[in-house]
LORO-5045 format. One line per field, with one value per atom (N, C-alpha, C): residue number from 0; residue in one letter; chain; atom name; x, y, z. Coordinates in nm, 4 decimals, always signed. Example, Ala and Ser with C-alpha at 12.3 -4.5 7.8 and 13.67 -1.06 7.14 Angstrom:
BEGIN
n c(0,0,0,1,1,1)
res c(A,A,A,S,S,S)
chain c(A,A,A,A,A,A)
atom c(N,CA,C,N,CA,C)
east c(+1.3190,+1.2300,+1.3200,+1.2850,+1.3670,+1.2900)
north c(-0.5690,-0.4500,-0.3300,-0.2250,-0.1060,+0.0030)
up c(+0.7800,+0.7800,+0.7800,+0.7080,+0.7140,+0.7870)
! end
This chain:
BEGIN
n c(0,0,0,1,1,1,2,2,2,3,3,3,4,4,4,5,5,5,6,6,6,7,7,7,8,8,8,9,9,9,10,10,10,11,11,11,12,12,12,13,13,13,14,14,14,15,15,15,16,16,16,17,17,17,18,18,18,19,19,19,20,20,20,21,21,21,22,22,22,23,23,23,24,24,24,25,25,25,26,26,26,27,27,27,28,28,28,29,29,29,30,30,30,31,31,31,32,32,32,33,33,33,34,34,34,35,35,35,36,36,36,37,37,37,38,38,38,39,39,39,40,40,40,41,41,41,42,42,42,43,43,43,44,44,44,45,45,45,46,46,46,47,47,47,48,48,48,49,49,49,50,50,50,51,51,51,52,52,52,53,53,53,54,54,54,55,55,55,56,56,56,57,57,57,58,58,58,59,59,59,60,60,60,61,61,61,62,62,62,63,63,63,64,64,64,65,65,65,66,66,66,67,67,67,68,68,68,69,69,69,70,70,70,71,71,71,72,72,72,73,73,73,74,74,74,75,75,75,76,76,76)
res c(X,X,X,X,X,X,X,X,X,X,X,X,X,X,X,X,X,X,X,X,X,X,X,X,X,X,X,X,X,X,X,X,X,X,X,X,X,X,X,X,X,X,X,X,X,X,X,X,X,X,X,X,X,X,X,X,X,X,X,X,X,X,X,X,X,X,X,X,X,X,X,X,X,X,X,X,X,X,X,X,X,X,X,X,X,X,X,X,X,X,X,X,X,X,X,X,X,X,X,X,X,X,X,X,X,X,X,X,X,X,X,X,X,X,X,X,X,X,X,X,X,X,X,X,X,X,X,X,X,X,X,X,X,X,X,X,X,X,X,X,X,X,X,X,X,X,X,X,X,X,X,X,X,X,X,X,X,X,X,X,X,X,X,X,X,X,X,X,X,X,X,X,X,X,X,X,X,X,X,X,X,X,X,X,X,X,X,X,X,X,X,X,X,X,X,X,X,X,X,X,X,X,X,X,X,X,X,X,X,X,X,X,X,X,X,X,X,X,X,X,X,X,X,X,X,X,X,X,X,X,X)
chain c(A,A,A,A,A,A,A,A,A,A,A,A,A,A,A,A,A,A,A,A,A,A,A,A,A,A,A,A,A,A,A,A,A,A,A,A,A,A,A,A,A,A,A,A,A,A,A,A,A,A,A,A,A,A,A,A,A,A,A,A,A,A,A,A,A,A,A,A,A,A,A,A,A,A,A,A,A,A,A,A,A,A,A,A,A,A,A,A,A,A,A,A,A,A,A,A,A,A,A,A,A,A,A,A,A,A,A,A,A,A,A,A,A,A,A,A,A,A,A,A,A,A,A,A,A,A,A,A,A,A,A,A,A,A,A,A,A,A,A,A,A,A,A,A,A,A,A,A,A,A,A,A,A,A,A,A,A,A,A,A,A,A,A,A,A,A,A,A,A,A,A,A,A,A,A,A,A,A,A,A,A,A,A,A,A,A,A,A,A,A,A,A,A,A,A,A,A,A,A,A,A,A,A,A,A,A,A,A,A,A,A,A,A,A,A,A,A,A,A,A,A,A,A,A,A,A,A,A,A,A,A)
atom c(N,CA,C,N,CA,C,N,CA,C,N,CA,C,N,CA,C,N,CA,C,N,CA,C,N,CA,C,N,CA,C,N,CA,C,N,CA,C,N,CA,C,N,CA,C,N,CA,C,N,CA,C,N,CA,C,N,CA,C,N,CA,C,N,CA,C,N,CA,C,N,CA,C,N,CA,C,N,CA,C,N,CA,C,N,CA,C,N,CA,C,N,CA,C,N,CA,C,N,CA,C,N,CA,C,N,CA,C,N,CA,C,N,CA,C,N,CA,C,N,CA,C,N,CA,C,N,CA,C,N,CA,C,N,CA,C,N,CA,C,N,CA,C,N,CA,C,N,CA,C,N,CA,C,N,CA,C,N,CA,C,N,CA,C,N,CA,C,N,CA,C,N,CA,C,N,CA,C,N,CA,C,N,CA,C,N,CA,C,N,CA,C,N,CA,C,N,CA,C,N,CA,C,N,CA,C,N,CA,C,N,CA,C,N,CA,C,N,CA,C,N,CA,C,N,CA,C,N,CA,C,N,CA,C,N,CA,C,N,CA,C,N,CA,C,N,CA,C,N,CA,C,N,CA,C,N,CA,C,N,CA,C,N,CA,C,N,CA,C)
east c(+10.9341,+10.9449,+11.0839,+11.1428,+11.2927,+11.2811,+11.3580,+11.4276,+11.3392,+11.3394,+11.2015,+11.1276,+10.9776,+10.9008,+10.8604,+10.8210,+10.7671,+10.5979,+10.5713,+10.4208,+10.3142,+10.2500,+10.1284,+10.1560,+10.2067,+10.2831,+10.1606,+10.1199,+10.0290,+10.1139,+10.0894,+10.1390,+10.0269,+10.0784,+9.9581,+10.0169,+9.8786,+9.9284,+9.8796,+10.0356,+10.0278,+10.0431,+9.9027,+9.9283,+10.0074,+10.0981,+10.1246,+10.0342,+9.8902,+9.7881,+9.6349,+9.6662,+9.5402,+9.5803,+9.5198,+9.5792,+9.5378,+9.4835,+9.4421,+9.5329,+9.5600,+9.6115,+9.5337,+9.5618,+9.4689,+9.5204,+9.4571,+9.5640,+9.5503,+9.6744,+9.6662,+9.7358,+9.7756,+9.8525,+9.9627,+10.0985,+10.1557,+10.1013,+10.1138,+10.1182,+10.2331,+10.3018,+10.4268,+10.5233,+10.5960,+10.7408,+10.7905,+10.8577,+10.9391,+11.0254,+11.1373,+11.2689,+11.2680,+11.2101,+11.2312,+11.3857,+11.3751,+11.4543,+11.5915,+11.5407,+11.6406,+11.6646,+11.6377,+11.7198,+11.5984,+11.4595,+11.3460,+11.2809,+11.2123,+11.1253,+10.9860,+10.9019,+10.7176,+10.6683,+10.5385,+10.4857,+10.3550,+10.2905,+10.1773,+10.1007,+9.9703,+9.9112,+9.7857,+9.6926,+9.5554,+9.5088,+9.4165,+9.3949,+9.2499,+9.1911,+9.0363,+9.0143,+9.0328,+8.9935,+8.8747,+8.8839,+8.7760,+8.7196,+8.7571,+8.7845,+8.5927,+8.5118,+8.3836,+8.2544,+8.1616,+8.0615,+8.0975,+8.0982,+8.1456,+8.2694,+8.3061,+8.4257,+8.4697,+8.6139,+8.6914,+8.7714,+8.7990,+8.9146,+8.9740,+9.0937,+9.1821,+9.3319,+9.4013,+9.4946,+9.5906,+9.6993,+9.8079,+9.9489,+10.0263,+10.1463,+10.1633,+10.2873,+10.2867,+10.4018,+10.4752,+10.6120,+10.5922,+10.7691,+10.7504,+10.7749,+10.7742,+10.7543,+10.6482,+10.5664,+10.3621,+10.3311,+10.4356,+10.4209,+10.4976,+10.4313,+10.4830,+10.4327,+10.5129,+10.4995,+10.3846,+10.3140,+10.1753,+10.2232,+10.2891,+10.3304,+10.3523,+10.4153,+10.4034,+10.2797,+10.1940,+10.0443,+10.1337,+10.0523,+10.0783,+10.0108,+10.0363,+9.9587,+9.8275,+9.7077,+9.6233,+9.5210,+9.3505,+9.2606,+9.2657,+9.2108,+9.2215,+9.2672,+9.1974,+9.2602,+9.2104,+9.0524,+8.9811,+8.9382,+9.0275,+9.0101,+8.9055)
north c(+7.9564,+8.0008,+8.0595,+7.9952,+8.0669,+8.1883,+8.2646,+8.3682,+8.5068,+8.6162,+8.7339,+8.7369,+8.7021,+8.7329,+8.9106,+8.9258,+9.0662,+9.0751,+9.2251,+9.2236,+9.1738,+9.1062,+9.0793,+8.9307,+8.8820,+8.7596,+8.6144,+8.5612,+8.4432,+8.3278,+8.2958,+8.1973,+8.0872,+7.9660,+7.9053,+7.8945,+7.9786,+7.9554,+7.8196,+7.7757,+7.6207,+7.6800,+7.6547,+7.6445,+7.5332,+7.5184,+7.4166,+7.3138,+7.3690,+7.3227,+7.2731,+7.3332,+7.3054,+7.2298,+7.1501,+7.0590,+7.0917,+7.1683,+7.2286,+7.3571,+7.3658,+7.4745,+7.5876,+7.7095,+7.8598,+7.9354,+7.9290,+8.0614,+8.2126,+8.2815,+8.4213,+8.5474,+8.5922,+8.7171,+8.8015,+8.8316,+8.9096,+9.0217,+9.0850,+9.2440,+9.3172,+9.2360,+9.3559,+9.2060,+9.2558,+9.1819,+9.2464,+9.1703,+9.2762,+9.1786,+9.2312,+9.1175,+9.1357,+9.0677,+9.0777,+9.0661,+9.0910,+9.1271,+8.9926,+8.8939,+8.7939,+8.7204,+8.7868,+8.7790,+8.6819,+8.6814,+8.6037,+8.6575,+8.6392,+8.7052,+8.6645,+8.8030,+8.7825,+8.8217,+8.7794,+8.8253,+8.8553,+8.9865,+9.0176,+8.9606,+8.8546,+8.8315,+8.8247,+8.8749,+8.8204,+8.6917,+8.6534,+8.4649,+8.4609,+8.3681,+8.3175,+8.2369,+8.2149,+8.1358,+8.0323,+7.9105,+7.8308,+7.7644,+7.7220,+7.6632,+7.6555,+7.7131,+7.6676,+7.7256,+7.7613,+7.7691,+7.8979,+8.0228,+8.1281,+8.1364,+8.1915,+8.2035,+8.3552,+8.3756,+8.4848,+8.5628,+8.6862,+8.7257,+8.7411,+8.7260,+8.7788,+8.7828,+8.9137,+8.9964,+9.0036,+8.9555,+8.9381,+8.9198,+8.9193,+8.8854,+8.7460,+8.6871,+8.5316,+8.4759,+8.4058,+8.3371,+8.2873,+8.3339,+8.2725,+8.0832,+8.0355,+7.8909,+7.8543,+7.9228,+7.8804,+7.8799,+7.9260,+8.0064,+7.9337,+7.8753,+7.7732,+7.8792,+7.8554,+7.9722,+7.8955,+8.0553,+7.9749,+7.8572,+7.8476,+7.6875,+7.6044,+7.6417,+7.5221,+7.4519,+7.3904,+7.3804,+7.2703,+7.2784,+7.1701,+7.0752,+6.9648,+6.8458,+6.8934,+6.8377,+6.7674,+6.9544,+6.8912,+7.0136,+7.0150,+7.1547,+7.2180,+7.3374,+7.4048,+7.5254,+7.6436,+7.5832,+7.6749,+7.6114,+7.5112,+7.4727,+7.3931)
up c(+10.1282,+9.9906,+9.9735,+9.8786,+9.8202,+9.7880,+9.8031,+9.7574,+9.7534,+9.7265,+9.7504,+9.6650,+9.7131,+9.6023,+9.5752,+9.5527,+9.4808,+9.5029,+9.5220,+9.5545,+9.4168,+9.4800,+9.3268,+9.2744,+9.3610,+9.3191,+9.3865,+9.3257,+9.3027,+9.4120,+9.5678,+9.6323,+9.6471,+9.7454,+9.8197,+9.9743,+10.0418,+10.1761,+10.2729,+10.3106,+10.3746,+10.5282,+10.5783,+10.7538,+10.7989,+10.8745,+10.9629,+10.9742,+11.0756,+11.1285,+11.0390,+10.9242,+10.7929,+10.6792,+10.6564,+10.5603,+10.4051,+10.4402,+10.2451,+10.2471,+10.1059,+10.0771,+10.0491,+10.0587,+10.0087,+9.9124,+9.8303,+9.7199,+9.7583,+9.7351,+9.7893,+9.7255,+9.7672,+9.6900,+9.7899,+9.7569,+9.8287,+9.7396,+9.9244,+9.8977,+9.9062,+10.0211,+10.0455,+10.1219,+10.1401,+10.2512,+10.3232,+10.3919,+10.5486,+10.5755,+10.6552,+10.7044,+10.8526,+10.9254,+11.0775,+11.1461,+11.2331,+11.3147,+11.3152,+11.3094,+11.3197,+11.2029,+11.0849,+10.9560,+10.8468,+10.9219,+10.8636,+10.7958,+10.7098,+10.5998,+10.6641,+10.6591,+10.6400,+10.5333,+10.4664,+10.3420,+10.4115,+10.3451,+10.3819,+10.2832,+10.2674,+10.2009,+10.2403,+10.1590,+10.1305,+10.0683,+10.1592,+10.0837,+10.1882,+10.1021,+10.1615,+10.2351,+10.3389,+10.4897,+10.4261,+10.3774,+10.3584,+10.4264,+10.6177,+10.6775,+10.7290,+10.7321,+10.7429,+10.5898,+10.6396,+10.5257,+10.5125,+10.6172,+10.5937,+10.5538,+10.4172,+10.4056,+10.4456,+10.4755,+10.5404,+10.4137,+10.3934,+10.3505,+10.4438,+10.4868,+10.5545,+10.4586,+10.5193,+10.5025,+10.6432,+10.6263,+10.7261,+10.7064,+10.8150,+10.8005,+10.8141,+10.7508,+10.7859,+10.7425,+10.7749,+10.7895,+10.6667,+10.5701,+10.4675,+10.4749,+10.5151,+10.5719,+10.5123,+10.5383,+10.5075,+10.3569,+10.2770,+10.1389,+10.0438,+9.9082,+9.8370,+9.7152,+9.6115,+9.4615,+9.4089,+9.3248,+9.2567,+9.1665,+9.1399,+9.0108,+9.0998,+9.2286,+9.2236,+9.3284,+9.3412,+9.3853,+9.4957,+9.5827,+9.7136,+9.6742,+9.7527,+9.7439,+9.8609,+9.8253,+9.8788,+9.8891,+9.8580,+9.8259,+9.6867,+9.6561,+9.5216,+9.5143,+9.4148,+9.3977,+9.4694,+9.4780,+9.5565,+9.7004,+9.7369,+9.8995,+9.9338)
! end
């Protein structure tokens, strides 16, 4: 994801390893050590019948702006 988002801000988080997208929310940001950005977000783990909240840190890499929607899934996974 370009440039800093701001807390409260509507993403979709793209795993590497999961091929659907998750919608989520920053909470906060941080700049690690070697000049990389993490976003703390909350987003819903859809990945079996139980679904997850989880709340974490995560490479902005994984993180595409709410407009703009990834390919492939929906909105709600």
């Amino acid at each position: 994801m370009t440039g800093a988002a701001t807390g409260g801000a509507h993403v979709w988080v793209v795993k590497p390893t999961v091929p659907i997208p998750w919608p989520g929310l920053i909470l906060d940001r941080r700049r690690l050590p070697d000049g990389s950005w993490e976003a703390l977000v909350t987003y819903i783990e859809r990945m079996t019948i139980n679904q997850k909240v989880i709340t974490t840190w995560v490479p902005y890499d994984w993180l595409r702006k709410g407009a703009q929607r990834p390919a492939g899934g929906t909105a709600y996974g």
